[in-house]
PAMARBA-631884 format. One line per field, with one value per atom (N, C-alpha, C): residue number from 1; residue in three letters; atom name; x, y, z. Coordinates in Angstrom, 1 decimal. Layout:
# PAMARBA-631884
seq = c(NUM,...) .
type = c(Ala,...) .
atom = c(CA,...) .
c1 = c(X,...) .
c2 = c(Y,...) .
c3 = c(Z,...) .
This chain:
# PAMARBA-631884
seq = c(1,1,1,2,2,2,3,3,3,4,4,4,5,5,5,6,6,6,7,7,7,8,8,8,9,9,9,10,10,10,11,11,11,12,12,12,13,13,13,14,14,14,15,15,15,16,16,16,17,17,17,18,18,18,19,19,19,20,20,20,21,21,21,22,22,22,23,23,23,24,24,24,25,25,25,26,26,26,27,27,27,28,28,28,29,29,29,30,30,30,31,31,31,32,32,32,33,33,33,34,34,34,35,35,35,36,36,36,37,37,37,38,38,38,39,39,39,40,40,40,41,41,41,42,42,42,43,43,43,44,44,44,45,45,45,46,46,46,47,47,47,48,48,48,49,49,49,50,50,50,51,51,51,52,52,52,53,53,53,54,54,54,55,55,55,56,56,56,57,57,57,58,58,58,59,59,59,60,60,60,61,61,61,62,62,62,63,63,63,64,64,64,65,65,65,66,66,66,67,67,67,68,68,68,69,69,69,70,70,70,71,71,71,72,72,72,73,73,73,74,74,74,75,75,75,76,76,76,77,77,77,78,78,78,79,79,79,80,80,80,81,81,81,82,82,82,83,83,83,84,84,84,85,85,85,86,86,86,87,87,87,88,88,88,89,89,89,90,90,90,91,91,91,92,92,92,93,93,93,94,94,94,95,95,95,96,96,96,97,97,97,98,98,98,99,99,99,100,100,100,101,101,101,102,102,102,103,103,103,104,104,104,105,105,105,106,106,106,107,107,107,108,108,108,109,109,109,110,110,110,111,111,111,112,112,112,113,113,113,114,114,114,115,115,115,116,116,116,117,117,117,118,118,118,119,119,119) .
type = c(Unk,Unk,Unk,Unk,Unk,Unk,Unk,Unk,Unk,Unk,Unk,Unk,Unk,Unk,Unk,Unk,Unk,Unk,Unk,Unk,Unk,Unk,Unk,Unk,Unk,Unk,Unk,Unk,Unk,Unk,Unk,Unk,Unk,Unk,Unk,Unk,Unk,Unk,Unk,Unk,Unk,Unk,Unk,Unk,Unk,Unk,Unk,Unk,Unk,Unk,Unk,Unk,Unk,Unk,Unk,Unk,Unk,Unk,Unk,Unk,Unk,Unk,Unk,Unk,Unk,Unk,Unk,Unk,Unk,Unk,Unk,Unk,Unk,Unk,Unk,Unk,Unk,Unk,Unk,Unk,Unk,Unk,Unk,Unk,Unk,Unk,Unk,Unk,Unk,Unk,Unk,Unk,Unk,Unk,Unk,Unk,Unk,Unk,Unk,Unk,Unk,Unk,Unk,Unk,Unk,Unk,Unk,Unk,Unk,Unk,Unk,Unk,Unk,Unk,Unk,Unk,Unk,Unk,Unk,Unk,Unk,Unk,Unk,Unk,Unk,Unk,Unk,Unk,Unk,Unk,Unk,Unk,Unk,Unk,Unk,Unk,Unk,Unk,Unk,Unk,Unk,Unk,Unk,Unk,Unk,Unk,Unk,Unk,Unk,Unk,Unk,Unk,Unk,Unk,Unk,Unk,Unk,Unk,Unk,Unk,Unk,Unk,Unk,Unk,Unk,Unk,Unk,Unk,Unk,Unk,Unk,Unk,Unk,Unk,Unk,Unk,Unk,Unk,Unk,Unk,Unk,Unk,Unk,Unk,Unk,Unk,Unk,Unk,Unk,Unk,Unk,Unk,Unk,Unk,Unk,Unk,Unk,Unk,Unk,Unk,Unk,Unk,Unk,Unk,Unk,Unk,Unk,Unk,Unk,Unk,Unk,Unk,Unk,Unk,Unk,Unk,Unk,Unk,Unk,Unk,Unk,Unk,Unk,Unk,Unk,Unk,Unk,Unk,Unk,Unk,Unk,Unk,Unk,Unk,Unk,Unk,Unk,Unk,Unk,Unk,Unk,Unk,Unk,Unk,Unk,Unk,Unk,Unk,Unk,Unk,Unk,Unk,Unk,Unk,Unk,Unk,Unk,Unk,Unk,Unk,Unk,Unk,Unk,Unk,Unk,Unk,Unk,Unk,Unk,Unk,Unk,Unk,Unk,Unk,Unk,Unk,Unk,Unk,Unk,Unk,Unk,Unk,Unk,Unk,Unk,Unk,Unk,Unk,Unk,Unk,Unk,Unk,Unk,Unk,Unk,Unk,Unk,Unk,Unk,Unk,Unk,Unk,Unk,Unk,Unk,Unk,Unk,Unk,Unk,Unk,Unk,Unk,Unk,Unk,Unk,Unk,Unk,Unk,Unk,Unk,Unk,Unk,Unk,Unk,Unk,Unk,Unk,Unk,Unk,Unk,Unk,Unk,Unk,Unk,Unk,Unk,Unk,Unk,Unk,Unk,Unk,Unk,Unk,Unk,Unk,Unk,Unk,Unk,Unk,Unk,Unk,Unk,Unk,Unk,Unk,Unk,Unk) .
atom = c(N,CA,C,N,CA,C,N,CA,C,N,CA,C,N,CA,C,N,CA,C,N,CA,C,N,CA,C,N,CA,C,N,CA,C,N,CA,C,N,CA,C,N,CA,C,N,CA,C,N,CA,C,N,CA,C,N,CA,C,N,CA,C,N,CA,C,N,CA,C,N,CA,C,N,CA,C,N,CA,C,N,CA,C,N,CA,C,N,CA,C,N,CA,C,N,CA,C,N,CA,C,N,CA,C,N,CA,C,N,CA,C,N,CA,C,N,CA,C,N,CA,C,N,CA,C,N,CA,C,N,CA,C,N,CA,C,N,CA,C,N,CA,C,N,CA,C,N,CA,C,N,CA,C,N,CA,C,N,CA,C,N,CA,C,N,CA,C,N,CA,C,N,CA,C,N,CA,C,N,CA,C,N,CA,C,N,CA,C,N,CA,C,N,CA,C,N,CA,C,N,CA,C,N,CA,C,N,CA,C,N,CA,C,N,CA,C,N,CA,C,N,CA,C,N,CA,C,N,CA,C,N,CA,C,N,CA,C,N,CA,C,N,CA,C,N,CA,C,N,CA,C,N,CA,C,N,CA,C,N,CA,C,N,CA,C,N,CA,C,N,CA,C,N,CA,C,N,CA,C,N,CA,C,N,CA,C,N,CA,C,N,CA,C,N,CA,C,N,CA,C,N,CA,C,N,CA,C,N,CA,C,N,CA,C,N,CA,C,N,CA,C,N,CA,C,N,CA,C,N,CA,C,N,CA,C,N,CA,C,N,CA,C,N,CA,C,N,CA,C,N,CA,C,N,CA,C,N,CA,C,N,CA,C,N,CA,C,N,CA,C,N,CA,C,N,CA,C,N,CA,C,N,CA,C,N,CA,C,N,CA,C,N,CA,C,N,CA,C,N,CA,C,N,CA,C,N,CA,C,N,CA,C,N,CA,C) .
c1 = c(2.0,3.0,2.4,3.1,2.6,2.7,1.3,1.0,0.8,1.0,0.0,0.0,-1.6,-1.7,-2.0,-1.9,-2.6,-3.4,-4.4,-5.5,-5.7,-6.6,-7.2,-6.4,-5.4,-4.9,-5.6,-5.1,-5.5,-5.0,-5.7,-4.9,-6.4,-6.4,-7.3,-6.9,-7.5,-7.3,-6.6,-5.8,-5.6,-6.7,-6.7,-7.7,-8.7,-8.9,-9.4,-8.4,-9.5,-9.1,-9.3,-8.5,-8.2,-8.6,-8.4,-8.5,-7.6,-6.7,-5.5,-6.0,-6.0,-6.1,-5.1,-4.7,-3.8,-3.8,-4.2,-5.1,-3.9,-4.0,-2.8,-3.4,-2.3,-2.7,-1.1,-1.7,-0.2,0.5,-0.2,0.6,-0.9,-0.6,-1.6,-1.7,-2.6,-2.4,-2.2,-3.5,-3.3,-2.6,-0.8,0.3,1.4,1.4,2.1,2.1,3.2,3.3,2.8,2.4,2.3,2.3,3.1,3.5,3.3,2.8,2.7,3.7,4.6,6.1,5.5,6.2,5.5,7.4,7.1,8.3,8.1,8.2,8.0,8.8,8.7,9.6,11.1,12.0,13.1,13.8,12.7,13.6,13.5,13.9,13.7,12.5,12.3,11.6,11.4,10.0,10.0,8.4,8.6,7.4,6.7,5.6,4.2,3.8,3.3,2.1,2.3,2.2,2.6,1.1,0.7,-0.2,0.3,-0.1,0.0,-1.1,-1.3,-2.9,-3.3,-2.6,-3.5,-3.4,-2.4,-2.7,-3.8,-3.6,-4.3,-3.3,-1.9,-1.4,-0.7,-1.1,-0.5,0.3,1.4,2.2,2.7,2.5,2.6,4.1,3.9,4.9,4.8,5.2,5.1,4.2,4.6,4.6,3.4,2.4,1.1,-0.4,0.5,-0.1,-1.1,-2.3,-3.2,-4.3,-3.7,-4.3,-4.8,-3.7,-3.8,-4.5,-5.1,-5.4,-5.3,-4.8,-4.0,-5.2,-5.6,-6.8,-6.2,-6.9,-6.7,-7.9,-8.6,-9.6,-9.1,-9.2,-8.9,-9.3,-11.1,-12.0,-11.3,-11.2,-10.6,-9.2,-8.5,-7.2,-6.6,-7.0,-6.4,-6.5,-5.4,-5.3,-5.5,-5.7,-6.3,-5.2,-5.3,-4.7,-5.7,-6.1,-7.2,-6.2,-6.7,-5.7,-6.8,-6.6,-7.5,-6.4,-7.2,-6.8,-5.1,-5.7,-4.0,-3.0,-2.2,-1.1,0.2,-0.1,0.8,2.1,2.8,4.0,3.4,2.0,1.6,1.9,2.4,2.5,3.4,3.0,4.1,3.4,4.3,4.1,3.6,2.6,2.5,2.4,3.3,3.6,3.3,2.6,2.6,3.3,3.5,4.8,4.9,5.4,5.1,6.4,6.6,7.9,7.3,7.2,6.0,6.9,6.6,6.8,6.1,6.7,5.9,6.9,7.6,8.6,9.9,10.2,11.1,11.1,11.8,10.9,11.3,10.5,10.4,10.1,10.7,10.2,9.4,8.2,7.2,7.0,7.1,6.2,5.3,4.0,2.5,3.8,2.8,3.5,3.7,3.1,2.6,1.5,0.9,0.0,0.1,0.0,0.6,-0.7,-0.5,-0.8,-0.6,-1.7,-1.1,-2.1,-1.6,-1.8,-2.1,-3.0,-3.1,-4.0,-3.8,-5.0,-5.3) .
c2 = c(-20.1,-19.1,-17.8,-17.4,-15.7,-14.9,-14.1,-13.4,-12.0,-10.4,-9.1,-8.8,-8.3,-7.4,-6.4,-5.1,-4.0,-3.2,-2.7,-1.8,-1.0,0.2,1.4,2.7,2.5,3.6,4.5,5.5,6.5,8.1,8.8,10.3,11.1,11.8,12.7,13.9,14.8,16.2,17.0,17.5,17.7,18.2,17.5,17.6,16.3,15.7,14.5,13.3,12.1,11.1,9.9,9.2,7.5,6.4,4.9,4.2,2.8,2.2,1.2,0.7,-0.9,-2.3,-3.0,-4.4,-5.4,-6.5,-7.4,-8.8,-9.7,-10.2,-11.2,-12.9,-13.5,-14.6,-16.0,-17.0,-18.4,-18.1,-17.1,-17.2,-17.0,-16.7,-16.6,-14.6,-15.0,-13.0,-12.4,-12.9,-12.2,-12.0,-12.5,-12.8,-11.5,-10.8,-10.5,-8.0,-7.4,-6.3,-6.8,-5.8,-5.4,-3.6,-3.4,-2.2,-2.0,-0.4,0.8,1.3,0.7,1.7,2.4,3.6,4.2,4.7,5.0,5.9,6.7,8.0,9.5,9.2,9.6,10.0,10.3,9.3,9.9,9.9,9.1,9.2,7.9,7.9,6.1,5.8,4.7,3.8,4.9,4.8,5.7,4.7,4.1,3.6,4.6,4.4,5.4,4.6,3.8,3.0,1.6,1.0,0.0,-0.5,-2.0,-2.3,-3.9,-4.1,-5.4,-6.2,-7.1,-7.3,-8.4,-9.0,-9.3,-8.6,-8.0,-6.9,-5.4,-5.2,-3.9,-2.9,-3.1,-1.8,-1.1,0.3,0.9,2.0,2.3,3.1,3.9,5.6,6.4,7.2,7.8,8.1,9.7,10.3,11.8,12.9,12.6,13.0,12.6,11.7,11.2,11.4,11.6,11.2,12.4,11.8,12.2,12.7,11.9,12.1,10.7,9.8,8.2,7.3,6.3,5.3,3.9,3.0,2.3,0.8,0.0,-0.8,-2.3,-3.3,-4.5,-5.6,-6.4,-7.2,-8.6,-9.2,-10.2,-11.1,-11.0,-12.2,-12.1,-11.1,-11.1,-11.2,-11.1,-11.0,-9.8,-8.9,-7.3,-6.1,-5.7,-4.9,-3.1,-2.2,-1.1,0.4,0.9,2.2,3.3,4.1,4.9,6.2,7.2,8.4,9.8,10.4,11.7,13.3,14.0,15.0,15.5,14.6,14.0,15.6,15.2,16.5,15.9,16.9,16.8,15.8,16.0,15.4,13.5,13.8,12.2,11.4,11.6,11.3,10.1,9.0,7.7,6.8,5.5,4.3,3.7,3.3,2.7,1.3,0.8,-0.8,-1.3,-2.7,-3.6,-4.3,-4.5,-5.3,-6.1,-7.2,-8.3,-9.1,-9.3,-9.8,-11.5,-12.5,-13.7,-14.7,-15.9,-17.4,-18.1,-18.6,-20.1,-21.1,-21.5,-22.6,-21.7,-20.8,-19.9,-18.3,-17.4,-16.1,-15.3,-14.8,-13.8,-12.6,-11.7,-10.6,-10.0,-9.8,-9.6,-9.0,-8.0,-7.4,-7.1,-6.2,-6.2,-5.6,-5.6,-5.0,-3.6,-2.7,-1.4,-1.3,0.0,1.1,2.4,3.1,4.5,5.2,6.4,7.2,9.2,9.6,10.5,11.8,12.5,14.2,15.3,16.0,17.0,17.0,18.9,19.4,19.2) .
c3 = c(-4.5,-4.3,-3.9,-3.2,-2.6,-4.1,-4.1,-4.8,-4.2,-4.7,-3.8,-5.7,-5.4,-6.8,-6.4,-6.7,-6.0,-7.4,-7.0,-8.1,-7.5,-7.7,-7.7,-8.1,-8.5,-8.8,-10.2,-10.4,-11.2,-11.2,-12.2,-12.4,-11.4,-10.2,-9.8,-9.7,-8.9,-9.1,-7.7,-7.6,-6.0,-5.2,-4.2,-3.1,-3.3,-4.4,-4.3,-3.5,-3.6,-3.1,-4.0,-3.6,-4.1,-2.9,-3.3,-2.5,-3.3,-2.6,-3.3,-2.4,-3.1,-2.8,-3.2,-2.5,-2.5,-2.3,-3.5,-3.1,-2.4,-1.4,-1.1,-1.2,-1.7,-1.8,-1.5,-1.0,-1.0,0.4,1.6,3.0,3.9,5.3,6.4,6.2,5.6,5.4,7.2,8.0,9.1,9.8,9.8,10.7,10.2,9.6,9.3,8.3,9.1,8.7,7.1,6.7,5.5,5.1,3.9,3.8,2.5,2.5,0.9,1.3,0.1,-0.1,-1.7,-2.2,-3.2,-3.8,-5.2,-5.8,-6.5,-6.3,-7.1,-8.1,-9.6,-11.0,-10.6,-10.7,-10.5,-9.1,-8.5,-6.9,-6.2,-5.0,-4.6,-4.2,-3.2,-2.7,-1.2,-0.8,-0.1,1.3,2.4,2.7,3.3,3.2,3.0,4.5,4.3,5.6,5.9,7.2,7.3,8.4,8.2,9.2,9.9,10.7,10.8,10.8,9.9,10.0,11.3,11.8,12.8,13.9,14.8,15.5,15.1,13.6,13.8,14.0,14.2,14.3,13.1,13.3,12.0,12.4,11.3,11.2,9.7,10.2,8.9,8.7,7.6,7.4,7.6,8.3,8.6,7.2,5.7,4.7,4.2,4.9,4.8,6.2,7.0,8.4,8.2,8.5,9.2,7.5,6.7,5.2,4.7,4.6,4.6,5.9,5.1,6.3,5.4,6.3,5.9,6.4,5.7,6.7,6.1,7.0,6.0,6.1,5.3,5.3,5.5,6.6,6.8,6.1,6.1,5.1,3.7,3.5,1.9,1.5,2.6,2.2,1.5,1.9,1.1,2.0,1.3,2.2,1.6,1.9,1.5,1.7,1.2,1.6,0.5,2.2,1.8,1.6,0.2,0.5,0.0,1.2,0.9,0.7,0.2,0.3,-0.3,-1.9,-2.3,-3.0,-3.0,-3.4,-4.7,-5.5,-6.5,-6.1,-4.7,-4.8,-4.7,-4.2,-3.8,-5.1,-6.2,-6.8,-7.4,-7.9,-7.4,-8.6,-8.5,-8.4,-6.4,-6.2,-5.4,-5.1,-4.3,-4.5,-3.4,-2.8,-2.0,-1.5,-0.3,0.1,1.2,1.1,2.7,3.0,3.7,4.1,4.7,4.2,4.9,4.8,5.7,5.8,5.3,4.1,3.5,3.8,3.4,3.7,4.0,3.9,4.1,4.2,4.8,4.4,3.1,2.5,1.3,1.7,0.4,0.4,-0.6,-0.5,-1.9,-2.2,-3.2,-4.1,-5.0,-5.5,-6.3,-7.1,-7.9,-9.6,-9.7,-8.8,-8.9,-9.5,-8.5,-9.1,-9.8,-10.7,-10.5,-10.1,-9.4,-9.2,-9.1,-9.5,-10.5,-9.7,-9.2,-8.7,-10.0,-10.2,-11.4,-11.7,-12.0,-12.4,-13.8) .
């Protein structure tokens, strides 16, 4: 069965950085968008970064661009979202997400990470 787990999250300091991982597992990882959607305390579902891993193309979310980088390992099947230069609002649950074909299409989600801005 399709599995995403995502790890690396934690509490840093603003102006540090993090790095989220997303083990994927039970589809063709390389065929397919994969997305960091994230949710602030109290507010919705908000997508952060999207890649497609076998093209390679990525797409940000204005509110991250040019701070985030969004990568994915084929051999390993995971996908990454690098985050620098983080800010109190960065502040979330961040979740993994794939939309894939196994016998029909799903929509998946990792359990979350939180992630935590503060001095």
């Amino acid at each position: 069965q399709v599995q995403l787990v995502e790890s690396g999250g934690g509490l840093v300091q603003p102006g540090g950085s993090l790095r989220l991982s997303c083990a994927a597992s039970g589809f063709t990882f390389n065929s397919y968008w994969m997305y960091w959607v994230r949710q602030a305390p109290g507010k919705g579902l908000e997508w952060v970064s999207y890649i497609h891993t076998g093209r390679g193309s990525t797409i940000y979310a204005d509110s991250v661009k040019d701070r985030f980088a969004v990568s994915s390992d084929n051999a390993k099947n995971t996908l990454y979202l690098q985050m620098n230069s983080l800010k109190p609002e960065d502040t979330a649950v961040y979740y993994c997400n794939a939309k894939v074909y196994t016998s029909y299409w799903g929509n998946y989600w990792g359990q979350g990470t939180q992630v935590t801005v503060s001095s």
